[in-house]
GUTIGU-328230 format. One record per residue (C-alpha): z, y, x. Coordinates in steps of 0.02 Angstrom, whole numbers, padded with zeros to 5 digits, always signed. Last residue first. Layout:
// GUTIGU-328230
ZYX/...
END
This chain:
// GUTIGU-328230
-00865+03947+00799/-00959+04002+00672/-01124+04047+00786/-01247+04164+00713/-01366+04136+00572/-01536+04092+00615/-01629+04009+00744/-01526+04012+00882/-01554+03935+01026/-01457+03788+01127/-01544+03750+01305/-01529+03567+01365/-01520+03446+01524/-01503+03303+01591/-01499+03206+01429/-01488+03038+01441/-01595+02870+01408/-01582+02704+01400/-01710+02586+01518/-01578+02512+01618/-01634+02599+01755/-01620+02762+01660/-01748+02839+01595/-01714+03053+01591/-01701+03187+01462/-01728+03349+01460/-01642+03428+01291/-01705+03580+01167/-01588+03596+01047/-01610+03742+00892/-01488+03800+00808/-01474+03862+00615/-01296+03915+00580/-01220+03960+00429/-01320+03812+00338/-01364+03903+00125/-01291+03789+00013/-01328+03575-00016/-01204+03547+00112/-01087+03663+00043/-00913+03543+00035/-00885+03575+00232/-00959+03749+00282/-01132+03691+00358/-01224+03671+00530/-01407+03668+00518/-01467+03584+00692/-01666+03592+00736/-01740+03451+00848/-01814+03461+01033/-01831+03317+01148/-01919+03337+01339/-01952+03182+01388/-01931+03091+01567/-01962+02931+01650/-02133+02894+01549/-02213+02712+01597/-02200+02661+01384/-02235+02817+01334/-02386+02881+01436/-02360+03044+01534/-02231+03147+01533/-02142+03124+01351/-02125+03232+01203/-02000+03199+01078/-02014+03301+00911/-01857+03274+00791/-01875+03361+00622/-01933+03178+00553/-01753+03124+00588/-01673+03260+00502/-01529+03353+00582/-01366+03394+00499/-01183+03469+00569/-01042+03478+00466/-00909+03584+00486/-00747+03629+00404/-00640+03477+00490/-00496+03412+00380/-00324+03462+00417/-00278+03497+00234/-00257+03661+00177/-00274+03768+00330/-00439+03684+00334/-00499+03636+00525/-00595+03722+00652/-00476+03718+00789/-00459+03554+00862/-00631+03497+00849/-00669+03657+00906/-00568+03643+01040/-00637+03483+01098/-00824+03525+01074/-00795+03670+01194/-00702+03575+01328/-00839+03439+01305/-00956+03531+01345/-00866+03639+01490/-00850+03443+01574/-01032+03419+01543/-01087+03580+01620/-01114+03708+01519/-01179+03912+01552/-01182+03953+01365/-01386+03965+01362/-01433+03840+01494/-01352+03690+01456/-01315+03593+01618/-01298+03378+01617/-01222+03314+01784/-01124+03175+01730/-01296+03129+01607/-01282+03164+01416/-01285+03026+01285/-01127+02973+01296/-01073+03181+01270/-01099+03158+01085/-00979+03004+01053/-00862+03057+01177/-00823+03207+01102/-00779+03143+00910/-00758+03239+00778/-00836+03129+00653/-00947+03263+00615/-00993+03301+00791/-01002+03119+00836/-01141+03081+00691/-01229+03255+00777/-01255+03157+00930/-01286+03001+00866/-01445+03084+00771/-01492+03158+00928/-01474+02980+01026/-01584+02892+00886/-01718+03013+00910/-01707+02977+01092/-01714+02780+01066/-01857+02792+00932/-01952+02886+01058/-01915+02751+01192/-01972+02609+01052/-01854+02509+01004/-01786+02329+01041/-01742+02253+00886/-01817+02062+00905/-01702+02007+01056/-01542+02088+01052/-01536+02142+00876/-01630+02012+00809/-01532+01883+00887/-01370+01986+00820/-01407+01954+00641/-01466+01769+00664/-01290+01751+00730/-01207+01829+00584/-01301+01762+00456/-01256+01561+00550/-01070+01638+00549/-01082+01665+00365/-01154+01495+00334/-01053+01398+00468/-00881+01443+00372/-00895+01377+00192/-00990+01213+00263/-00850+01198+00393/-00726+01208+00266/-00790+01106+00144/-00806+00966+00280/-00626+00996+00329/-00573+00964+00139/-00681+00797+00131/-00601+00752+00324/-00418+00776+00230/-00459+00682+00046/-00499+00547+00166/-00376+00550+00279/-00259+00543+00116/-00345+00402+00038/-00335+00299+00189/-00143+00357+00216/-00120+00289+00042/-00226+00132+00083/-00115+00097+00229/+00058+00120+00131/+00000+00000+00000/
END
């Protein structure tokens, strides 16, 4: 009796296991296909990588974050108009990250937006052998909550960017112009 009880219960045990593994090897099976085609089947264009880089750019200015728009600048990055280096950029971005925030509740009051067919990339020489680009794209910044209002601030990037070995890109270099409005901050 006692063997054909633990019989049953093995049974009932390697059943449950099998459920298990069937519940858990779809998911992760999505998930693996998922990153293939990231790694292998989702490499982009170098145009589609410097437009992507902008639009990271102003993602980490309205999520406040420094690091996230200064990743895709170069140790030695200069902007020509304010006088930066990368260490004064991120100085700037810092405090007003820090500064430009509702007296109400904390939150940030800005909100940067660039559109992705606003973004003209222009490379030296052929695409694909190119190992520098010159990037410009147009950056509305916005009171928080009047997005669909008049931007404040209308400025314009122009960046110099350079392959790296890797194949990324970063920007070397930039001059920020205004196109309308003046500076908030």
């Amino acid at each position: 009796m006692r063997g054909s009880t633990q019989a049953v219960e093995c049974t009932k045990s390697v059943g449950s296991f099998s459920r298990l593994i069937v519940r858990l090897a779809i998911p992760l099976g999505i998930v693996l296909l998922l990153v293939m085609v990231i790694f292998f089947g989702g490499a982009s264009s170098p145009q589609e990588q410097l437009v992507q880089s902008i639009l990271e750019m102003r993602d980490g200015f309205n999520s406040q974050s420094a690091g996230d728009v200064l990743r895709h600048c170069s140790e030695d990055f200069k902007e020509s108009e304010y006088d930066l280096d990368s260490s004064s950029f991120r100085a700037v971005l810092v405090r007003i990250f820090l500064t430009e925030l509702d007296r109400k509740d904390r939150s940030f009051l800005w909100r940067a937006s660039i559109f992705e067919d606003q973004v003209s990339v222009q490379f030296e020489g052929p695409e694909e052998e190119a190992t520098s680009a010159t990037v410009v794209a147009p950056v509305a910044f916005h009171r928080r909550g009047r997005l669909a209002g008049k931007s404040v601030w209308v400025l314009e990037i122009a960046g110099r960017a350079a392959r790296e070995e890797g194949g990324g890109w970063k920007f070397t270099s930039a001059r920020f112009k205004t196109l309308s409005g003046r500076r908030p901050f």
